[in-house]
N, C-alpha and C positions, 0 to 999 in steps of 0.2 A: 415632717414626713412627706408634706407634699412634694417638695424641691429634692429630696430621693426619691423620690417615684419618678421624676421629671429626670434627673440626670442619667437615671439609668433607664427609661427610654429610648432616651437621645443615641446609646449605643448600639439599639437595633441598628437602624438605616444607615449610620458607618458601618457596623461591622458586613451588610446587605452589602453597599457599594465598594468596599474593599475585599469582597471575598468575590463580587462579580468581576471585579480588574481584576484581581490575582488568577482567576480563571479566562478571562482571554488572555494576558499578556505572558503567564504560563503556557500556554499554545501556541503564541506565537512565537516564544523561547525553543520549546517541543519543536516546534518546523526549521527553525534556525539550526538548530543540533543535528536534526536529521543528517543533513552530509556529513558535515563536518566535525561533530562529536559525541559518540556515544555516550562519554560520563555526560553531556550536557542533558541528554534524553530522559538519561537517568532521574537527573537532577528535578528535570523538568515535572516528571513524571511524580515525585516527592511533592513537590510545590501542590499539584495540583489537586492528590489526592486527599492533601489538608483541606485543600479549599471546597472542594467536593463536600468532604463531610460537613463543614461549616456550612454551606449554604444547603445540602439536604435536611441538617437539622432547624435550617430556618423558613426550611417548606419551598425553596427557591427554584429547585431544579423542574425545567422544563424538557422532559425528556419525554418522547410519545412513549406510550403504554407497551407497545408492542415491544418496542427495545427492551426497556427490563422486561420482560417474560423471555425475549428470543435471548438476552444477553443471561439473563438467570438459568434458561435450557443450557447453554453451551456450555456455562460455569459446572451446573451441576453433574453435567453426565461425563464430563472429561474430569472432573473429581472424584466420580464416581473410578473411573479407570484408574486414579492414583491410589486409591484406598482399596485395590480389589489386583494391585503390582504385586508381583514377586520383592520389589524394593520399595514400599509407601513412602520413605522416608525420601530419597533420591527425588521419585516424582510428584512427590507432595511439594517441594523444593521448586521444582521447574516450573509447574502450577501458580503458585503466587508468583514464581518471580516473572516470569512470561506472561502466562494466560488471564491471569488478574490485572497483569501492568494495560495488557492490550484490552481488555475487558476498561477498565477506568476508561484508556484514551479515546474508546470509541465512546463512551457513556458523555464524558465532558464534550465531545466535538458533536452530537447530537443535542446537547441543550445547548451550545451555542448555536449549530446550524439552522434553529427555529427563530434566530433574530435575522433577517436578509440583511440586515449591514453589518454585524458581525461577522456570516459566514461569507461574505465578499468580502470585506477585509482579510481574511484570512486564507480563504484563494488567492487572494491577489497577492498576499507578503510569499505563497508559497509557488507563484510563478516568478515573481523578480528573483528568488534563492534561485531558483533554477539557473537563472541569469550569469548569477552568479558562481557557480556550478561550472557552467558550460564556457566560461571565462578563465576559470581555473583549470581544466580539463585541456582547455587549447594553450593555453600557457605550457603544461606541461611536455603537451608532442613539441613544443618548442624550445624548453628548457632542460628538457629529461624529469622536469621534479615540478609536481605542482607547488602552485606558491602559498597556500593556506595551511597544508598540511606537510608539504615537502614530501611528498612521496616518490617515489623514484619510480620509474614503467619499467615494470619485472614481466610482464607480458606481451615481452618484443613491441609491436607498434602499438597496442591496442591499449586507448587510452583509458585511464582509471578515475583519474582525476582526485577529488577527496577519501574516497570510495576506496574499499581493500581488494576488491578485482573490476572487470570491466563489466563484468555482468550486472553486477550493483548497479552499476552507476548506469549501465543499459533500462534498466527494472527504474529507476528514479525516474527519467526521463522518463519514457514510456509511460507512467501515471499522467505526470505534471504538463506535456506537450498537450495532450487534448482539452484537458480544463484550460491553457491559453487559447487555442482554435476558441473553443468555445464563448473567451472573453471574447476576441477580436471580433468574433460574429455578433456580438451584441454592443462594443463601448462605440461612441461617437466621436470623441474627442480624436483628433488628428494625430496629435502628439503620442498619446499612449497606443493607437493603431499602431504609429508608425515601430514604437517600441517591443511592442510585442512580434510583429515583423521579426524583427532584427532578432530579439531574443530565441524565437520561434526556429529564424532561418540557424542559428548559432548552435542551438541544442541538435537540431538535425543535422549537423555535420560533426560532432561530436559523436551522436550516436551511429552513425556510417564507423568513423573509427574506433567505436566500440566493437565494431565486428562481432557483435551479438545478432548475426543474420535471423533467429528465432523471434526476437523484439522489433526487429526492421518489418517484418511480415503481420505480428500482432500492433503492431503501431498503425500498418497501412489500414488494416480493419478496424481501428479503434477510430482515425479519423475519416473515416469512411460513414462509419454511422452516427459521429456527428454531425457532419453535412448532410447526411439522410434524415436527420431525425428533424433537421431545422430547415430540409425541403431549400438547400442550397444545391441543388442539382447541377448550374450553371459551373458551380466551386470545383464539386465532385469534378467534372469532367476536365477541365482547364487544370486542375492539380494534381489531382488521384491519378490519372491517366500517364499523363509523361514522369511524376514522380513514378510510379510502378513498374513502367518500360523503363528508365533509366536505373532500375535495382537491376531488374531482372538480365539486362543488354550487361551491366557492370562486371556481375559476376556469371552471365550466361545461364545456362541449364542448369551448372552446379547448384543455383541459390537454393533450388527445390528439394534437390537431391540432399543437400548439408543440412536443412530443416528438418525434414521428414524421417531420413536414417537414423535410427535408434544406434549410438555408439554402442560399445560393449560396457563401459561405465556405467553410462546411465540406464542400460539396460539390467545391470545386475544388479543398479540399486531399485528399481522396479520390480523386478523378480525376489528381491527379499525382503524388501514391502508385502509384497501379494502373498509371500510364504509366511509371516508374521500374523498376518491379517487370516489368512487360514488354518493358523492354530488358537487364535484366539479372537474369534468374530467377532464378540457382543463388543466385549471389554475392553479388546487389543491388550498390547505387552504391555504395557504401564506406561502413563504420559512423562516425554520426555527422554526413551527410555530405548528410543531406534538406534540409534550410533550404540550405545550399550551391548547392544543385543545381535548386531550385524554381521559380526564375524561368524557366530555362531550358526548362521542360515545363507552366510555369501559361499559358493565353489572356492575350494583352491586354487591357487593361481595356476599351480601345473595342471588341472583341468580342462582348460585352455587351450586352446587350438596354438599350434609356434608361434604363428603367424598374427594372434594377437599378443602385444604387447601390454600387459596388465601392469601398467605405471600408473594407474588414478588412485586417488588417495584413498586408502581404507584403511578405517569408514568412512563412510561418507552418508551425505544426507542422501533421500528419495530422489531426488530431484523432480518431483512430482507430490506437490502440497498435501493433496487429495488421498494420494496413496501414504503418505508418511499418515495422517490424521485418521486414516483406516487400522495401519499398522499400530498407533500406537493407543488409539481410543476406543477402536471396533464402531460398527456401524452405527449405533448409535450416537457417536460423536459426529462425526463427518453428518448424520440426517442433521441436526439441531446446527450446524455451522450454514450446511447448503439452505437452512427454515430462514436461519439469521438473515443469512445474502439473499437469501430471496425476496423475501416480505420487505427490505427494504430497497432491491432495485424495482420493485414491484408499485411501492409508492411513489418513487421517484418518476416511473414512466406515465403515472397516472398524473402527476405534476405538469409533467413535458407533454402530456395531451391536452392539457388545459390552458397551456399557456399559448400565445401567437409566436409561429416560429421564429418574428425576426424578434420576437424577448425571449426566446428558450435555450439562447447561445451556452449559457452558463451551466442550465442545468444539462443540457446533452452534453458537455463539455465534463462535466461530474460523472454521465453515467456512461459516457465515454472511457474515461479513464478507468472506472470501477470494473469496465467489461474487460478493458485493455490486463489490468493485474493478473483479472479471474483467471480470464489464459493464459499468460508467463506464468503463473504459479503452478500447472499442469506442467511444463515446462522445466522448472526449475527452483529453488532453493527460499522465494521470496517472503513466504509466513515464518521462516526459521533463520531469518536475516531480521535484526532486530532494528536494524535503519529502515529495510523496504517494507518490513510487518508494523511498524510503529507508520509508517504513510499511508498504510494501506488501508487500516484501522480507521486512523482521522476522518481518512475520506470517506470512510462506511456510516461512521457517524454524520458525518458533516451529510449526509447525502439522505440517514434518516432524520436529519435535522430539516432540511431541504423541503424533501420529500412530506412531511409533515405540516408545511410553512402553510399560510391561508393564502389570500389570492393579493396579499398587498407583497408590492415590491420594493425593493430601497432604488434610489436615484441613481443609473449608472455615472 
């Protein structure tokens, strides 16, 4: 009896250390997949939520308090909107398949981001992707086809790279560029400086031929307040400066103007958002359930003035995060998303206050990036892009993982 008692012990602390590697190396599979495969995200996403339940029934998950309550708010009241649809069935559907998968990724990247060498590992495997990314991306203005996925440029110059349009791949960059500033502001090592350099200068000429001028300007203010927040002032001006005259001289006056002017597109996916969202405040139309319902509240196209041209695709998404999660959940979805994001870039800054700016590279580098998405996604498509919402996620987690961390640091 004894030597049963004894064997089957023994299988705790395996089954403990194989269900913690299966959840980092499950994440760093998830980041791997981001560009380059959605079934891998998938996949990834399977792996992980095995391992999840395995180690919550082993008592293992370290995830701050606040997450499950802010991640259970979100669950529940955009559930609430499926079960309360004209089609429960449809958006009960969308629900697990989206907003659970994203729920999980952010829950696993939160109890990893409470170990500092974990969450630097995994920063760091998801700046060299980028690398490689921006490798692929310029191969292609050179080849006509990127070489990982062979995608062909259906978007005259504007390069796509792995990615299914340019803005994708604008929206990737844009996260991942500041969490490197932010490493470079803190690693010592020459070599990896010098790498990140190069990576850094690589991604940014990529993203110029993204021609997603919207992401050029939220990129300028994303690394902007990471050199503000780590009291690099010297950086700020030697870089920020002629980088910003050299956008603005490039494409002159227009840059402002092409930002700022609401097209008729995505103005009328704005406008039926906002009409969505006005017949159905609390609850919204049912999650999931906006391109469904779209035609039904967009103008006719002969409504239209001659002069514009109504050749954008409908339906279409919001192109406005904020306003689709109003449309489709009612206010009280969007309140429990904005509680979520808030309480934890909340932690985050209270981290970044604590710590000595020249070690706070990494995390202004994180809450950099997290401010950087916040506003692309007022902007454009990126919570309902399941590559840029599956990044976007990690890093909300990884950041209430961060954010959570006590005052030791792992060894750059």
């Amino acid at each position: 009896m004894a030597a049963g008692i004894t064997r089957s012990s023994s299988w705790g602390p395996r089954v403990d250390q194989l269900s913690a590697r299966v959840l980092f190396g499950g994440s760093v599979l998830l980041l791997l997949g981001i560009p380059f495969s959605i079934a891998l995200v998938e996949i990834s996403a399977g792996i992980l939520l095995i391992a999840v339940l395995i180690a919550a029934a082993r008592g293992l998950l370290r995830v701050p308090g606040p997450v499950w309550w802010g991640l259970g708010a979100w669950l529940a009241v955009s559930l609430l909107s499926t079960l309360l649809s004209q089609e429960p069935g449809l958006s009960l559907q969308a629900w697990i398949n989206k907003t659970c998968e994203y729920a999980l990724l952010c829950l696993v990247a939160a109890h990893l981001g409470t170990d500092p060498r974990r969450a630097r590992w995994l920063l760091a495997f998801t700046a060299a992707t980028a690398v490689v990314v921006a490798l692929d991306a310029l191969y292609q203005g050179a080849a006509g086809r990127d070489l990982i996925r062979q995608r062909a440029m259906i978007h005259g110059g504007r390069l796509m790279g792995p990615f299914g349009n340019p803005n994708n791949l604008a929206s990737y960059l844009l996260m991942v560029m500041p969490l490197q500033l932010g490493w470079l502001l803190e690693v010592r090592r020459r070599t990896l400086r010098i790498g990140l350099i190069v990576g850094f200068l690589l991604e940014g000429l990529v993203l110029l031929r993204c021609d997603a001028r919207g992401a050029w300007l939220a990129l300028l203010l994303a690394l902007a307040l990471c050199l503000l927040a780590t009291h690099r002032f010297l950086w700020l001006g030697v870089l920020g400066l002629p980088g910003a005259v050299g956008v603005l001289r490039w494409h002159r006056a227009g840059l402002l103007t092409t930002v700022t002017r609401l097209d008729p597109g995505r103005s009328e996916g704005w406008s039926v958002a906002w009409a969505m969202f006005r017949d159905h405040p609390w609850t919204g139309i049912g999650w999931g359930r906006y391109m469904a319902h779209y035609l039904a509240y967009a103008p006719p196209a002969q409504s239209y003035n001659p002069s514009i041209r109504v050749d954008w695709g409908r339906p279409q998404y919001a192109h406005n995060c904020y306003l689709q999660i109003l449309a489709e959940g009612g206010v009280f979805s969007l309140a429990a998303f904005l509680g979520l994001v808030g309480w934890i870039l909340y932690g985050l800054v209270k981290r970044l206050a604590a710590q000595p700016a020249a070690q706070a590279g990494i995390t202004a580098g994180l809450l950099s990036a997290l401010g950087a998405g916040l506003l692309n996604i007022g902007f454009d498509t990126g919570l309902y892009s399941l590559q840029i919402a599956s990044l976007f996620w990690v890093l909300l987690g990884l950041a209430a993982g961060v954010g959570a961390q006590g005052g030791e640091r792992a060894a750059a």
